[in-house]
N, C-alpha and C positions, 0 to 999 in steps of 0.2 A: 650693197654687199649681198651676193649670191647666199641661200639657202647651204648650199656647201662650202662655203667660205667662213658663212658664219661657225656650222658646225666642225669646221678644221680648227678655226678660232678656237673653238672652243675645247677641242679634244686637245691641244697643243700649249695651252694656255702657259703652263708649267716652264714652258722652254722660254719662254722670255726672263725667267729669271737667268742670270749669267752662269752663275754659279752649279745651277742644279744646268744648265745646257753644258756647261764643262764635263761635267760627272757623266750626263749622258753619253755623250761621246765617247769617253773614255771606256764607258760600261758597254756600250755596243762593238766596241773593239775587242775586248778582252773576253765577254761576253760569247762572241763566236771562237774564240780560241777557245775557251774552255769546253764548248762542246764539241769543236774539233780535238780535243783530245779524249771527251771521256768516249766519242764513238770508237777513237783509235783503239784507247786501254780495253775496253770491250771487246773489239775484235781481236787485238792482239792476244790479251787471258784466252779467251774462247779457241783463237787456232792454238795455242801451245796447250792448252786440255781438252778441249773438245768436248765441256761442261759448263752446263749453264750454272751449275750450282758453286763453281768456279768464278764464275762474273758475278755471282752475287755475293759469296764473299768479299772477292773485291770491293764493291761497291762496299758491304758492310764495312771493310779496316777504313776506308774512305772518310764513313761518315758515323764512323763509331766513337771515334772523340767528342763529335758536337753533342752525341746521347748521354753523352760521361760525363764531360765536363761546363757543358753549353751553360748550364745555369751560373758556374762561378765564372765563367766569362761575359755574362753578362752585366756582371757587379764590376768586373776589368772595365767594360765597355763605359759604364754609367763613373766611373772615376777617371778616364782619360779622354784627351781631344780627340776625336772621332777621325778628323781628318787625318792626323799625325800616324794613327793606328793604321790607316786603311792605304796609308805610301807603305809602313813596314810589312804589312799584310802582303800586299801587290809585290814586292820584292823581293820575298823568300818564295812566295809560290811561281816566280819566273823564273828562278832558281831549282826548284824541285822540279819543273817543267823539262828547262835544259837539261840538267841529271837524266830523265828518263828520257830522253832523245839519242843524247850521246850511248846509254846503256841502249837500247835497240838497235841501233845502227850500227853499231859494233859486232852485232849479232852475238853478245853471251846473255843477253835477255833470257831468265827466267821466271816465273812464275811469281817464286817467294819476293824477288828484285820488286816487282810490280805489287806486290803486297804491302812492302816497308814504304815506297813510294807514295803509295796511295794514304797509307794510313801518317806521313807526312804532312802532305797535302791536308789530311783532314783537321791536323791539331792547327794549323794555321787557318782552316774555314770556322772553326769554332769558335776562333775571334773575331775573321772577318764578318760572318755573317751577321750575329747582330750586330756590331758596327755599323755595317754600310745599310740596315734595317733600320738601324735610331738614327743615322744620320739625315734621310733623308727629312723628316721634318726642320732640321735647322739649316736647309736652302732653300726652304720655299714657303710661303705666309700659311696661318694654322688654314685658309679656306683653301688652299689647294693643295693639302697634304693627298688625298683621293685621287685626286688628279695624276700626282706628283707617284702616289703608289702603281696606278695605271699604266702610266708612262714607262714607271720602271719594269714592269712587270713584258709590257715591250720589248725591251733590251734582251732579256733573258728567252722572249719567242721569239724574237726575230734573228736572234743568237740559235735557236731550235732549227730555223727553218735551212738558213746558208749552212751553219754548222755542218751537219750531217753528209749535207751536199759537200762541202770542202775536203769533209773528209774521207767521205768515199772518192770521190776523183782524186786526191791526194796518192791514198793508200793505193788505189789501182794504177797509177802512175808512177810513182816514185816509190811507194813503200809506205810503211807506218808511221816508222822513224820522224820522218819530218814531221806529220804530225805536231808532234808534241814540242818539237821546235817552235813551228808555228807559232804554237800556246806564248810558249817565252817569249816570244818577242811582242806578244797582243799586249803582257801588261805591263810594257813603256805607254800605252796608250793612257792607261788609267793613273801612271806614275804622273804625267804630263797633266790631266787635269785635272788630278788633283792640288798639286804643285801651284797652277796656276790661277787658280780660287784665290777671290780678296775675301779672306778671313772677317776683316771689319762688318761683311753684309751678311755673314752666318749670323741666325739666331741658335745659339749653341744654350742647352740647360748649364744652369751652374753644376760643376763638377762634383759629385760626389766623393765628401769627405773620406778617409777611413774610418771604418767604426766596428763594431761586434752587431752581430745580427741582421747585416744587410739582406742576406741570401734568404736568411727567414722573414725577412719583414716582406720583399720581394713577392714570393711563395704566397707568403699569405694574401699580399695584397692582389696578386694574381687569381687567387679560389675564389675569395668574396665578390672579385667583381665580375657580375651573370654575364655580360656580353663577350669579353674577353675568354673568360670559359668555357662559353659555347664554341668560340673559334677553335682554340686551344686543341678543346678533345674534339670536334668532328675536324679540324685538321691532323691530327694525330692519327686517327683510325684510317683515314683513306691515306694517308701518307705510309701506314703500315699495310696497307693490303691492296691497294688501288693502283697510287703512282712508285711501280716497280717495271715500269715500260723497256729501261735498257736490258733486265733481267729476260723478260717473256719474250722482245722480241725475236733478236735472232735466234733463240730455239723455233721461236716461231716459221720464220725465213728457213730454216734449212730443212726443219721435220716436216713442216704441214704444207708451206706454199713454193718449195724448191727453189728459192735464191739465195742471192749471194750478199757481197758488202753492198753492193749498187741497190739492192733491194731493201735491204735493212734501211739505210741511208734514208733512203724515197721514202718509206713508209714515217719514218721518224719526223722527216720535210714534211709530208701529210698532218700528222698530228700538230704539228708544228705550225703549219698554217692555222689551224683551227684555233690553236691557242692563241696567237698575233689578233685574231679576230677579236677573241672576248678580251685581251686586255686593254686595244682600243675603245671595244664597250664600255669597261669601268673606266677607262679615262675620261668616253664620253661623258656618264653617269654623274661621275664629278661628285661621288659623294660614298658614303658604306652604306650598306644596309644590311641585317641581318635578314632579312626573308627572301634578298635574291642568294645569297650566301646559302642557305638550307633548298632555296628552290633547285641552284645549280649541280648542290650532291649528290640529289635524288636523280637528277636529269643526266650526268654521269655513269650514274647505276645503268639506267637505262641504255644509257649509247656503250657503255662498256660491255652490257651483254650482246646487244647487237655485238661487239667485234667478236664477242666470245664464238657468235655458230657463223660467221661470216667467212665462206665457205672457199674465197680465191684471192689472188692480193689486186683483182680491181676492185675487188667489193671492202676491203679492207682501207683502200684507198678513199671509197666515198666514207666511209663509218669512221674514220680513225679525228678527222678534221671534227668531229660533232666529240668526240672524246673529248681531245686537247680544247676544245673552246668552251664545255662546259668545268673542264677540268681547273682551268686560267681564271675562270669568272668568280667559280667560287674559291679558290684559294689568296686573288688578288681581293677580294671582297672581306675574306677573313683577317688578311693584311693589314686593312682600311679598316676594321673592326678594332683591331688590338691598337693600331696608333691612334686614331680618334678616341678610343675611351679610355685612354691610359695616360697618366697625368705624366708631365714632361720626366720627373726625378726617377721614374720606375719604365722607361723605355727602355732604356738597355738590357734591364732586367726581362721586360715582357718580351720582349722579342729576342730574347734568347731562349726564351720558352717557347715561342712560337717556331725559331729555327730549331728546337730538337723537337718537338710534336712533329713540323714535313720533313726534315732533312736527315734529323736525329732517328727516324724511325724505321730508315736501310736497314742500319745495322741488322734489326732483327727480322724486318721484311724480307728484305733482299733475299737471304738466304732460305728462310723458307717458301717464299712464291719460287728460287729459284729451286728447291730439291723438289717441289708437288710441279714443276715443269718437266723438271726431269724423268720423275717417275711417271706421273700420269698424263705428260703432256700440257703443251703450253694454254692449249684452250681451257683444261683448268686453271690454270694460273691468271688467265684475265678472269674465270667464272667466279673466283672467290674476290676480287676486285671489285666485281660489281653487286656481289650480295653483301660487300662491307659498305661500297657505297649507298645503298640503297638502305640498307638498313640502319645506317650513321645519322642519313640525312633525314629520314622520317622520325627515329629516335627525338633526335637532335627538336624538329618538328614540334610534337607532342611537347615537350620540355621546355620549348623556349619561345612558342608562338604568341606571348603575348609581350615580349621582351625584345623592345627596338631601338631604346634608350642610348645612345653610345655619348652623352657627355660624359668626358673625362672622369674619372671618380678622386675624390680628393684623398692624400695617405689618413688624415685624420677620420674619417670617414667610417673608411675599414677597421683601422683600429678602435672606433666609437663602438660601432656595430658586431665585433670580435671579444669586447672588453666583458670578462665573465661578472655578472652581475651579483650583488651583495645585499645577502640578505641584512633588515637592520630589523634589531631584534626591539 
């Protein structure tokens, strides 16, 4: 066996389980749909106001659910079957997809229409996301959950890369509208394999009871434990100040570097590539680590200021791939952090915490990188990106440099460690 055989071996390892190769499939279908729509919803908000601060409200009703309610959906998640959830999850949003297709194409598409839609769309991510976050552990053995994170991480750049592409060719061809067709029909993809998963080879945690205090036991077991923490809040802060890319760019495209949807598109495919890069790295890596997770934030900081004075879109083109690839490395790293050291009963719960720290933290990003694009221009808008990242991940640094520990922490543990101590007289 070839040197690159082995390490294809080895970056791939994950897909010889049946089950997590189902899901992949499924997730690289649907996957490119969904970013074939959100370039759509973007351009489309943007030509009917002709404000950036408009697309990132969107973005916020989008993902303003997952900030609001993401925590009691992750108590949902740790009480039902994962798989069961994530067919009804894949079902309404092919649903809300078709809706906003037939509403543009019609042409009475408005503004507020693409608001209610979005913020739709979001109450149903709110469940999928940790869902399809905790599930992944119970299709593939505890040593390739890394792997298995990497992999997936995959699905969603390589979804970045065609996406965009689709979309622009789309939109310049036929319109918008289709678009978001598209999307609808991408997740029969994810309908089908999940469907067809032999449930007997799932390792699924036992279901969590009903009970009082789950959401605070959750919480709490989430503060005390240092690794998860660390992920937690430097995913948080660069999730609020960093990765706001659909907001920045096309103000970017049309104020500073004179294009159009083909250009946005391209630059997006750039980023995009870069990202496909570092997820294959953690796939390779095949394990978490907290110090390439704080080394890549910092490294982020860096390539984001570079795009900040990067002065043309071919120089945005080389800088934007070093973005997306340190941007994938440490977010799939922080990933690999909270499922490796988070005991199987409080999964749902952590990564429901971990999808509102990136996902959850639009809402209130979005709109402010987009109103400081608007006012002062988008190169401020990546500039405050990369002084968040820089400063998160050195923080972060000092705080937590001697903390690599990521076995699992037991629930008793925390509450040993949390238990107010008594004095005896």
């Amino acid at each position: 066996m070839t040197p690159i055989e082995r390490a294809a071996r080895r970056t791939f390892h994950s897909l010889r389980t049946r089950n997590f190769r189902l899901y992949f499939i499924g997730q690289v279908v649907s996957g490119t749909g969904s970013w074939v729509q959100l370039v759509a919803q973007t351009w489309l908000v943007f030509r009917l106001t002709h404000s950036a601060m408009a697309v990132g409200i969107t973005l916020g009703f989008q993902f303003a659910p997952l900030l609001l309610f993401g925590a009691w959906t992750g108590v949902l998640v740790d009480r039902l079957d994962k798989r069961r959830l994530l067919i009804a999850t894949a079902t309404v949003s092919g649903a809300l997809a078709l809706l906003l297709g037939f509403v543009t194409l019609s042409g009475v598409a408005q503004v507020w229409m693409v608001y209610v839609l979005a913020c739709g769309l979001g109450m149903v991510t709110a469940i999928e996301n940790p869902g399809r976050r905790a599930f992944i552990p119970e299709m593939v053995p505890s040593a390739d959950i890394a792997n298995a994170v990497g992999l997936n991480s995959t699905v969603f750049t390589t979804a970045r890369v065609v996406g965009p592409a689709i979309a622009g060719l789309v939109i310049a061809a036929v319109g918008v509208g289709w678009c978001f067709l598209i999307n609808a029909v991408s997740f029969a993809a994810v309908i089908w394999g999940l469907a067809a998963m032999r449930p007997a080879e799932l390792r699924p945690s036992p279901p969590l009871a009903p009970a009082k205090r789950q959401l605070r036991d959750g919480l709490r077991y989430t503060w005390h434990n240092r690794p998860v923490r660390a992920a937690l809040v430097l995913t948080g802060v660069i999730g609020l100040f960093a990765f706001n890319f659909q907001v920045v760019l096309p103000t970017l495209v049309r104020r500073e570097l004179g294009g159009g949807a083909g250009t946005y598109g391209a630059l997006l495919a750039f980023l995009s590539c870069g990202s496909l890069v570092g997820a294959l790295i953690v796939a390779h890596y095949g394990r978490a680590s907290m110090r390439i997770m704080i080394a890549m934030a910092i490294l982020l900081g860096v390539a984001m200021t570079a795009a900040t004075f990067a002065p043309s879109v071919a120089t945005e083109m080389i800088v934007l791939p070093f973005v997306g690839l340190t941007s994938m490395v440490m977010l799939s790293m922080a990933t690999a952090v909270c499922q490796e050291a988070t005991a199987p009963e409080f999964r749902g719960r952590v990564m429901a915490l971990f999808g509102m720290a990136f996902v959850g933290s639009t809402p209130i990003g979005g709109p402010i990188i987009g109103w400081v694009s608007q006012t002062f221009g988008p190169r401020f808008g990546l500039g405050i990106g990369a002084i968040a990242a820089l400063g998160a991940g050195t923080a972060t640094y000092f705080a937590y440099r001697r903390s690599d520990m990521l076995v699992p922490v037991d629930a008793s543990e925390i509450a040993q460690a949390t238990e107010p101590s008594v004095a005896v007289a």
